[in-house]
N, C-alpha and C positions, 0 to 999 in steps of 0.2 A: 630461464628466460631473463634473468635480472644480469647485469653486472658485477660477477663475484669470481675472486679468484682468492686463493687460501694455501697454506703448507699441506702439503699431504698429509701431514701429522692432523689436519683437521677438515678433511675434505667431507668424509660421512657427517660431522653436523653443521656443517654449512648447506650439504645436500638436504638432508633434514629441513632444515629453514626454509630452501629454495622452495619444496614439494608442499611443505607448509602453506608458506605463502601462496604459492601456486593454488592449492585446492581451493584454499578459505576465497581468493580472489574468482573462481573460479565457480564457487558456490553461492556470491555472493551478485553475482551476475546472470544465472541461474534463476536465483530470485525475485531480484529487486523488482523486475515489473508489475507482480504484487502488490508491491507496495511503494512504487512511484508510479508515477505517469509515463508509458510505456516510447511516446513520442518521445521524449524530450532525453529516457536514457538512449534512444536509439539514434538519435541527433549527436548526445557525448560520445557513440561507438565511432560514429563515422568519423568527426574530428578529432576524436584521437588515434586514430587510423592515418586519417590526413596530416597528422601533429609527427606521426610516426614516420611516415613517409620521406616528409622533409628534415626530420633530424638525419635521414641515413646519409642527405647530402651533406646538411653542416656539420652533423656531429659528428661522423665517421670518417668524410672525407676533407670536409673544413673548407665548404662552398658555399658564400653565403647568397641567398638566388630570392630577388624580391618578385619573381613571379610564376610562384607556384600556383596562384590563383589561377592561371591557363589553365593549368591539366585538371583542377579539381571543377572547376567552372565548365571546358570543357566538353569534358565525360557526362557532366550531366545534363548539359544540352546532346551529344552525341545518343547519349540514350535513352533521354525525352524523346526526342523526336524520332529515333527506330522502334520504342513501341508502342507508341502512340500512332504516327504518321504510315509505319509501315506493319505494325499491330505484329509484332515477334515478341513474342515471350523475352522475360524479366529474365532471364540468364544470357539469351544473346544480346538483348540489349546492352548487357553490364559487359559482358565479352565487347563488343564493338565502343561503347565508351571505352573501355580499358587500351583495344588499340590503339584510337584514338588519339588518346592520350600518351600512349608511347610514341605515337608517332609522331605528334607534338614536340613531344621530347627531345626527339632524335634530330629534329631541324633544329631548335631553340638551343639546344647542347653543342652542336654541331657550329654553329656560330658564336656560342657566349665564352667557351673552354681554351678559346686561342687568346684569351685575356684575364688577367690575373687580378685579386683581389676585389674594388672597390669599382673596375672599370668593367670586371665579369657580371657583380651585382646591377651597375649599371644598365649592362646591355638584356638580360632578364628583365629590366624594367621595362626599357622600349621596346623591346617585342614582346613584354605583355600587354601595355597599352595598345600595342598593334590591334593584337588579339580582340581585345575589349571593344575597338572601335566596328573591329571587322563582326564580333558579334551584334554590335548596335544595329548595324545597314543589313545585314544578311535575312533573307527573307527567311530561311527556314528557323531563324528563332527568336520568329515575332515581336525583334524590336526591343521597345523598350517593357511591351506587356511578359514577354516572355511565353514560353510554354506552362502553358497550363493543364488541370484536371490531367495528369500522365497517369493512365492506368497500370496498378501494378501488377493483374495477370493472376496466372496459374503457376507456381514456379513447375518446371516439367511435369506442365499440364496434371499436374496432382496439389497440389499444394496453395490453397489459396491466401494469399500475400493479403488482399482486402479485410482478412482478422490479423488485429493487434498482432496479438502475439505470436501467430504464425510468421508477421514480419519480425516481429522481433527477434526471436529465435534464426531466422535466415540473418537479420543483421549482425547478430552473434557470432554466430559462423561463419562467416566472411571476415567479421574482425578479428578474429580467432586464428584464423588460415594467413590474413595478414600478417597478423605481430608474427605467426612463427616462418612465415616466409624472410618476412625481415630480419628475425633472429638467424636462422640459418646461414641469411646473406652474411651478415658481419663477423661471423666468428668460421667463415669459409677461407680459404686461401685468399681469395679474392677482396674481400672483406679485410683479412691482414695486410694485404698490399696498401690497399683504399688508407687504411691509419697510417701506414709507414708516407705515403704521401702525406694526410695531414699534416704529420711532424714535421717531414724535411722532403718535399718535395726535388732539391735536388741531388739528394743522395740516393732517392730511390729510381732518376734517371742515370745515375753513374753505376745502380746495381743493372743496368740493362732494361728496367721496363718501360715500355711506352704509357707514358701517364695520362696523356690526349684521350688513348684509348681509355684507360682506366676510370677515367671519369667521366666517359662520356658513358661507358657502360650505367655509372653509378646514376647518373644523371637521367639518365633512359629508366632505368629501373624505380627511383624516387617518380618521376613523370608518373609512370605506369600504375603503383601504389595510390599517389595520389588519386589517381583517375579512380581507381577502383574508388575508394572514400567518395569521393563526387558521382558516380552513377548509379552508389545506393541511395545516397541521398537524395538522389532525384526520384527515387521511389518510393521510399519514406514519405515527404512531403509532398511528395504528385506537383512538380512543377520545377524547373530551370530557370532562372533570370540572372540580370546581369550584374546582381552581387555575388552572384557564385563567381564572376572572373573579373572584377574590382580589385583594383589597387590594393583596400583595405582590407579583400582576403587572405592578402598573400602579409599582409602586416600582422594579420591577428595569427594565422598559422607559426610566425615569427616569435610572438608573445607568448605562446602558449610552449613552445618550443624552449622559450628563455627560461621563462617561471619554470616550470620541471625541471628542466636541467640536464644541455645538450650531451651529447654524449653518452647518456646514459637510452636503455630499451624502456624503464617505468617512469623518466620522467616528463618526455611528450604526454602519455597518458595524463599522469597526473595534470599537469597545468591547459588542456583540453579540457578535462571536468569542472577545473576551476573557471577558464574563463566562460563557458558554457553557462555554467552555475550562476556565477554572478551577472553573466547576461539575461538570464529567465528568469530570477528572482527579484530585478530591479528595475526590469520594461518596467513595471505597471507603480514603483516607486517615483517620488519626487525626487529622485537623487539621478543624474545623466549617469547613465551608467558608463560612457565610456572616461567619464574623470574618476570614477569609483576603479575602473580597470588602470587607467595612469598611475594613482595611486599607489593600488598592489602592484605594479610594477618598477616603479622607485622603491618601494620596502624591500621588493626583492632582488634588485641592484646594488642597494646598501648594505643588506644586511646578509643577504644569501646569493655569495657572487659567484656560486655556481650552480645555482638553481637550487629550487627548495630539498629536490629528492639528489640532487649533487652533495649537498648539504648534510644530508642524514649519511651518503653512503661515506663523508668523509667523518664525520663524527665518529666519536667514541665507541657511542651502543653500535653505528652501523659497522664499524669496523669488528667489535665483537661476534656481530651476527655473521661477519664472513663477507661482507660487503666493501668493496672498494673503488671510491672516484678514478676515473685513469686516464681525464681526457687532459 
């Protein structure tokens, strides 16, 4: 699941490492509700879920889109108010967010993909605003109060969501089915097209493909991811509001995206945790914590100019362990 390619003369312990890594990461998430607060890791799943979502457009396709906060904001209004309002169970809830939000997608993409660069980024921004305002006025989600008290159910009517850690473990599992859906995607055909665009978009129209479609696929798909990330989180928290599809959503999913280091499948995660982290651990500090996030994010502009896990996979050791940057 990481970004590693290696000589065949050293494929078995690079594989080695990967499985390695893989378990300990794997066991280590297993755990940790034990011995954290089981909210606040199930909070880090989802956006680094959501962190994951939107690398697949920048990092893979090399789209930079300031309003992913739609699909993720979205979804979890989309599926507050199916099961709450129309009392469906917590899997079609998350199903109907997830459309949702592709189908979000698929208008937003469908108009932003016929322009290029900094005027694509742009026009993601106006119809996220759109978005935002049309969530303000629209009655079914209540405004500026939001949905609230969202009940999270039965998962197929066995499984009750209202224990901790039964949600936790369903959020696990969704994050889990994510990252390898996403993994699949980029290292599918489709996925190698998606790069040969980022590099040179018009060589990969002289090899014959339609790139309009290619990215509007990619772009649909990123939506849809996202949304998933936002319609658990609406069950987690038990409520939808209008910071889920703020400006500033789709700014922090961009940070977190930076700090790890695009391109890469572990370093969304990573910089999710981190900014996650530094936001729970310094609410209740004297110190603002979003100048504490500015901060770490000049440090890691200056000093780590392709993300922190960019970083390691171009270093030394990361290249010994069979790892390599290739964005």
């Amino acid at each position: 699941m990481t970004d590693i390619t290696s000589p065949k003369s050293s494929t078995r312990p690079v594989l080695t490492v990967q499985k390695l890594l893989l378990v300990a990461g794997l066991v280590v998430l297993i755990w940790v509700p034990f011995f954290i607060y089981p909210i606040f890791v199930m909070k880090v799943l989802c956006f680094a879920l959501f962190a994951c979502a939107f690398n697949l457009l920048l990092g893979y396709t090399g789209l930079l889109s300031f309003g992913h906060a739609t699909f993720f904001g979205g979804a979890a209004y989309f599926t507050a108010h199916a099961v709450k309002e129309w009392g469906l169970p917590p899997e079609l809830g998350i199903l109907i967010g997830v459309a949702g939000a592709a189908l979000l997608g698929l208008i937003m993409g469908f108009v932003a993909i016929r322009r290029q660069g900094i005027y694509f980024s742009m026009i993601t921004l106006a119809l996220s605003y759109m978005f935002y305002f049309f969530c303000l006025q629209a009655e079914f989600t209540q405004g500026e109060d939001g949905i609230q008290s969202v009940p999270r159910g039965y998962l197929f009517g066995v499984l009750d969501l209202n224990n901790a850690f039964n949600m936790y473990y369903f959020v696990l599992a969704v994050f889990i089915i994510g990252v390898l859906i996403i993994w699949r995607f980029i290292n599918s055909p489709f996925g190698m097209i998606l790069k040969s665009i980022r590099e040179n978009e018009q060589r990969a129209i002289s090899l014959g493909y339609s790139v309009a479609r290619y990215k509007l696929g990619a772009f649909v798909m990123s939506a849809a991811l996202a949304g998933l990330a936002g319609a658990v989180k609406a069950l987690v928290f038990q409520f939808a509001t209008l910071t889920d599809v703020a400006w500033q959503m789709s700014g922090e999913v961009i940070l977190m995206t930076l700090l790890g280091g695009i391109g890469t499948l572990i370093g969304p995660l990573f910089g999710a945790g981190l900014v996650a982290t530094l936001e729970n651990y310094l609410a209740t500090s004297d110190f603002p914590v979003t100048i504490i996030t500015g901060i770490v994010f000049m440090v890691c502009v200056l000093l780590f100019r392709r993300g922190i896990i960019g970083e390691f996979y171009a270093s030394r050791l990361g290249r010994k362990l069979g790892f390599e940057y290739r964005r």
